[in-house]
MARLUM-926709 format. One record per residue (C-alpha): residue number from 1; x, y, z. Coordinates in steps of 0.05 Angstrom, whole numbers, plus 5000, padded with zeros to 4 digits. Layout:
<sites>
   resi      X      Y      Z
    NUM      X      Y      Z
...
</sites>
This chain:
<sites>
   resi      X      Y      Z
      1   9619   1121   7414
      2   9574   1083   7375
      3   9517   1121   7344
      4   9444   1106   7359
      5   9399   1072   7315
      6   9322   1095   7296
      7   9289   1034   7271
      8   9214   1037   7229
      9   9165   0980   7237
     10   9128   0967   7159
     11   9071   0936   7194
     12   9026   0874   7156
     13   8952   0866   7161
     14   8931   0804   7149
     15   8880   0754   7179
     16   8880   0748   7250
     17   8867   0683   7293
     18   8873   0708   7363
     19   8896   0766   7406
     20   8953   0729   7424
     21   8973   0718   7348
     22   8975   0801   7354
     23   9025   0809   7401
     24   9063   0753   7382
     25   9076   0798   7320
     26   9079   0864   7355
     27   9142   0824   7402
     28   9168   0794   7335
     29   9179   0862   7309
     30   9216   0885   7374
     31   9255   0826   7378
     32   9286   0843   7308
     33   9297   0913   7327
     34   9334   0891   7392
     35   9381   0847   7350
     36   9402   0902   7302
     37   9408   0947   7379
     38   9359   0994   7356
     39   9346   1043   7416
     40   9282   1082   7386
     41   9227   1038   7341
     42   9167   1071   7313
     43   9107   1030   7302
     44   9051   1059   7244
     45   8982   1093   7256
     46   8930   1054   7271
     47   8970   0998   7298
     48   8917   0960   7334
     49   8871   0962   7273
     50   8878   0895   7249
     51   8846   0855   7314
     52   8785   0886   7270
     53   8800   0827   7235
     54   8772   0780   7304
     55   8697   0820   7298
     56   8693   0831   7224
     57   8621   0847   7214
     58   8616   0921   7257
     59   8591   0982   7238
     60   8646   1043   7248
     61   8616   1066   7307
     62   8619   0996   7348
     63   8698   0977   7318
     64   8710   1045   7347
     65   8689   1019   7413
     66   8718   0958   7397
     67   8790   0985   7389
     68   8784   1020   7453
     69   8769   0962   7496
     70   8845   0940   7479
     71   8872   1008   7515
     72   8894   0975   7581
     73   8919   0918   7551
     74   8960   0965   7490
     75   8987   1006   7537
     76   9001   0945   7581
     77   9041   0906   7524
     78   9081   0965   7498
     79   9097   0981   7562
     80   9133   0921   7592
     81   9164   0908   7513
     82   9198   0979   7516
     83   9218   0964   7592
     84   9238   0884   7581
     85   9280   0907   7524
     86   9305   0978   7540
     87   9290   1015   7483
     88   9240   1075   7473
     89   9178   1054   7433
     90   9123   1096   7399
     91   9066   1044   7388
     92   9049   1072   7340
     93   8978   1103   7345
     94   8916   1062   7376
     95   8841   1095   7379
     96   8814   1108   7447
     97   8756   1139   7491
     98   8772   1222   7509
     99   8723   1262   7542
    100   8657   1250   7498
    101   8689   1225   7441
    102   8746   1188   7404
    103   8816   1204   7390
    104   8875   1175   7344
    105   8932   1174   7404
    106   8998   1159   7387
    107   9037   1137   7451
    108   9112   1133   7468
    109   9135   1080   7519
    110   9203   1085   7556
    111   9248   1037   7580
    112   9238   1061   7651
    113   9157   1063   7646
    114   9148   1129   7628
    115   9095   1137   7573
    116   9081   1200   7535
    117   9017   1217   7487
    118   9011   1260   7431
    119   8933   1264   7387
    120   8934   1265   7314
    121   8910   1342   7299
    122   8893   1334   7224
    123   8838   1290   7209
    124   8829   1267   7152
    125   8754   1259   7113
    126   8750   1190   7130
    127   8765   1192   7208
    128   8718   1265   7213
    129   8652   1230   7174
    130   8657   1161   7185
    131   8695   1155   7248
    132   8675   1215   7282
    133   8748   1220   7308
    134   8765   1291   7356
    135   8824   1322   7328
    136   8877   1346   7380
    137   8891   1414   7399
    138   8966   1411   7422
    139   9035   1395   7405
    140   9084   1369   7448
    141   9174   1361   7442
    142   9197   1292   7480
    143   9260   1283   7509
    144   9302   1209   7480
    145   9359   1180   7478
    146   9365   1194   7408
    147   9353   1273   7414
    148   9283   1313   7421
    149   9229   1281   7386
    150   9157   1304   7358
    151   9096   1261   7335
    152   9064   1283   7269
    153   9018   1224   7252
    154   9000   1211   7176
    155   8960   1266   7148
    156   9002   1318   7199
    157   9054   1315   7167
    158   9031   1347   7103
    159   9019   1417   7138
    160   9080   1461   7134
    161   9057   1499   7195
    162   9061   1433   7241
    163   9131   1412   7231
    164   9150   1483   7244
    165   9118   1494   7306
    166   9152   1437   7333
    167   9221   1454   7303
    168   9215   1519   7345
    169   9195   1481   7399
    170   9263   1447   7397
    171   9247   1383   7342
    172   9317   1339   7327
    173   9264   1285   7304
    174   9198   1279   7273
    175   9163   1210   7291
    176   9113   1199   7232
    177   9074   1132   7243
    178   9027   1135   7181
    179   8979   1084   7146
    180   8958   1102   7071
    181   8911   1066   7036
    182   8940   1079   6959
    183   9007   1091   6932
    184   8991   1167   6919
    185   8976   1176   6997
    186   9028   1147   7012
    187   9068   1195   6962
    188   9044   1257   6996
    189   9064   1229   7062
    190   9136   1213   7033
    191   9142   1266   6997
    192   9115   1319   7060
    193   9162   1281   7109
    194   9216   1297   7063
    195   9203   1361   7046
    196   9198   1374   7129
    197   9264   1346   7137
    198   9288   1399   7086
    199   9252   1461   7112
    200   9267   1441   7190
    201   9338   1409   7179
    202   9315   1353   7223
    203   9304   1275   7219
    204   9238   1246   7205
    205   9223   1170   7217
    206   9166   1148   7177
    207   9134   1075   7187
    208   9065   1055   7155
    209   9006   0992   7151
    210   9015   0935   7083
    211   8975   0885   7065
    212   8897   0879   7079
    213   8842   0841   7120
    214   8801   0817   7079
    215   8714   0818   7088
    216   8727   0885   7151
    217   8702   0945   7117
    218   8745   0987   7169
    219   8805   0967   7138
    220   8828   0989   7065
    221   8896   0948   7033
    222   8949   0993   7055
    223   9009   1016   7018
    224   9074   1041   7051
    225   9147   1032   7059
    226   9192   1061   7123
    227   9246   1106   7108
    228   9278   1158   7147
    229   9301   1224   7123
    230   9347   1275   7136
    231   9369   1343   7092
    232   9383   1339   7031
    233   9459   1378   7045
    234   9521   1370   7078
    235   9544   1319   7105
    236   9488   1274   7087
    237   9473   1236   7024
    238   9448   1280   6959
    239   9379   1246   6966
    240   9374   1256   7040
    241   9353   1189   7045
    242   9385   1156   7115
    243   9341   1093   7102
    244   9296   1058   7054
    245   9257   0999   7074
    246   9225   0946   7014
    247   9157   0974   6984
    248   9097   0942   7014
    249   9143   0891   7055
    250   9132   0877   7130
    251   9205   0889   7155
    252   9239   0942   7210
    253   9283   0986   7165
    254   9336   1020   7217
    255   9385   1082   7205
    256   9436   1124   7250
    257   9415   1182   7281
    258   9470   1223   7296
    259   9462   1301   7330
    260   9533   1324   7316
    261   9511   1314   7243
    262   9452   1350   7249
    263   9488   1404   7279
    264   9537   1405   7223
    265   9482   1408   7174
    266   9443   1474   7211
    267   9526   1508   7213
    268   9564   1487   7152
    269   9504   1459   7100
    270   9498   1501   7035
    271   9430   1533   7050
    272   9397   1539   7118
    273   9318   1543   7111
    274   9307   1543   7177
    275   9349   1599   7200
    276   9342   1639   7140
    277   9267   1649   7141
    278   9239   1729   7135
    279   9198   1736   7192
    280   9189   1805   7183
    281   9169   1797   7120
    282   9123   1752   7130
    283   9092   1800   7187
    284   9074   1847   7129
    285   9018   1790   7104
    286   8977   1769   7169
    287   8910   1757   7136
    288   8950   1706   7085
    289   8989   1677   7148
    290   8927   1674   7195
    291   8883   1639   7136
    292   8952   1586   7130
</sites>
C-alpha cells in the first residue's frame, strides 16, 4: 500500500491585480499538489492577506473588515477545491467576524464537504494591539486520512503546554500554517515545531507567507520555508527532517506520512519523551505548573 503524502504550500505575496488572480494561485498550488497525489495540503496563516494588496491604503481596523468580507467566498473556494480534487485541505488561516470581535480561524476542508475550524489561541503583540484579534479558548483532534490531526497556528506552536494537550488528546499530526515576518521568527517557529515533534513523537507540517506587497502597511516581507518533521529516533532520519522545502521560495514541499512508523518510533525509538514524563513529580510543583 502506498503511503500517503502531506504536502506544505510556501505561499508568495506579491502584487495583486484581481480576486480572480487570487484564486488562480490558490488552484495553482492544488493543482501541483494533486499531481505529486498529495492527500493532505496545508496552506500558511493569514492566507487571504495579500487581496490587502487590491485596497492598499486602510487603516488596521477597516482591512480587518476587509478580510472578512471574503469569508463566504474562502470558505466557498476551498471548499469545492478540496471536494473537486479529493484531498483534505487546511486553508490555511483567514480573519473573520466572531461574536463582537475578530478571530485568526484556521479551517480544514474535506473532500466530502465537511469543514472543521480551529482559532489561533496565542496572539501575538501585533494581532492583540494593532489588530485587536480574540484569541481562542479551545483545542480540538480531527480525524484524516492521514491519521489524527491538530492545528497549532504560528505563534502556538512555541508553547510546550499546547502541543501536549493535543498529543493527549490523541495528536499523530500537528498542522502548523505560520507566517513570520524575519528569519529569527521564523527560527523559533522551526525550531518549536521541531522540538514538538521530539517531545510528542508526532509529525508536524509547517507551511508559511514569502515575499511582500509593497505600499500595504498590513503586510510585513515574510520569511519562511515548509518542512515537515518527525522524531529525531528510530526509524527516521538523524535530523528528523521528513521534508525541506527552498528558503523563501513559493513551492509545495510534500513528505510521507506513515502511522506504522510513528508507532515504531513511540515502541522501539531510543528514548520515549512522551511516555516517560514524571507526572507525579511534577504534581509536587503546582504553583510552577499552574503559572506554565
Amino acid at each position: 500500500m502506498t503511503t500517503p503524502l502531506v504536502g506544505t504550500v510556501t505561499y508568495e505575496l506579491k502584487p495583486l491585480q484581481s480576486v480572480e488572480e487570487y484564486w488562480q494561485t490558490v488552484q495553482m498550488h492544488v493543482q501541483s499538489a494533486q499531481r505529486h497525489h498529495v492527500r493532505l495540503l496545508v496552506f500558511p496563516e493569514y492566507q487571504t492577506a495579500q487581496l490587502l494588496a487590491l485596497q492598499p491604503e486602510m487603516t488596521h481596523a477597516e482591512a480587518i473588515a476587509y478580510l472578512d468580507s471574503f469569508t463566504d467566498q474562502y470558505v466557498e473556494h476551498f471548499s469545492r477545491l478540496a471536494q473537486e480534487n479529493e484531498m483534505t485541505i487546511l486553508g490555511g488561516t483567514h480573519i473573520v467576524k466572531e461574536g463582537d470581535g475578530y478571530v485568526n480561524k484556521a479551517y480544514l476542508f474535506y473532500p466530502d464537504g465537511r469543514i472543521e475550524t480551529q482559532n489561533k489561541v496565542h496572539t501575538t503583540p501585533e494581532e492583540r494591539k494593532m489588530w485587536k484579534l480574540t484569541p481562542g479558548e479551545e483545542f480540538a483532534v480531527f480525524d484524516t486520512e492521514l491519521g489524527k490531526a491538530a492545528i497549532l497556528t504560528c505563534y502556538d506552536i512555541e508553547f510546550p503546554e499546547t502541543a501536549r494537550i493535543v498529543a493527549d488528546m490523541g495528536a499523530e499530526i500537528i498542522l502548523c500554517p505560520s507566517y513570520t515576518d524575519a528569519a529569527a521568527g521564523f527560527y523559533r517557529v522551526r525550531y518549536c515545531a521541531q522540538a514538538r515533534a521530539v517531545e510528542n513523537q508526532l509529525f508536524v507540517v509547517m507551511s508559511g507567507l514569502v515575499g511582500s506587497v509593497p505600499g500595504v502597511e498590513q503586510i510585513d516581507m515574510a520569511y519562511s520555508q515548509g518542512g515537515v518533521f518527525a522524531p529525531c529516533d528510530y526509524p527516521f532520519a538523524p535530523d528528523g527532517i521528513l521534508a525541506d522545502g527552498v528558503l523563501n521560495a513559493s513551492m509545495v514541499t510534500t513528505a510521507p506520512i506513515d502511522l506504522a512508523q510513528l508507532h515504531d518510533n513511540r515502541t522501539q525509538g531510543n528514548v520515549s519523551p512522551y511516555y516517560d514524563r514524571k507526572p507525579e513529580l511534577y504534581a509536587k510543583y503546582p504553583s510552577v505548573v499552574a503559572k506554565a
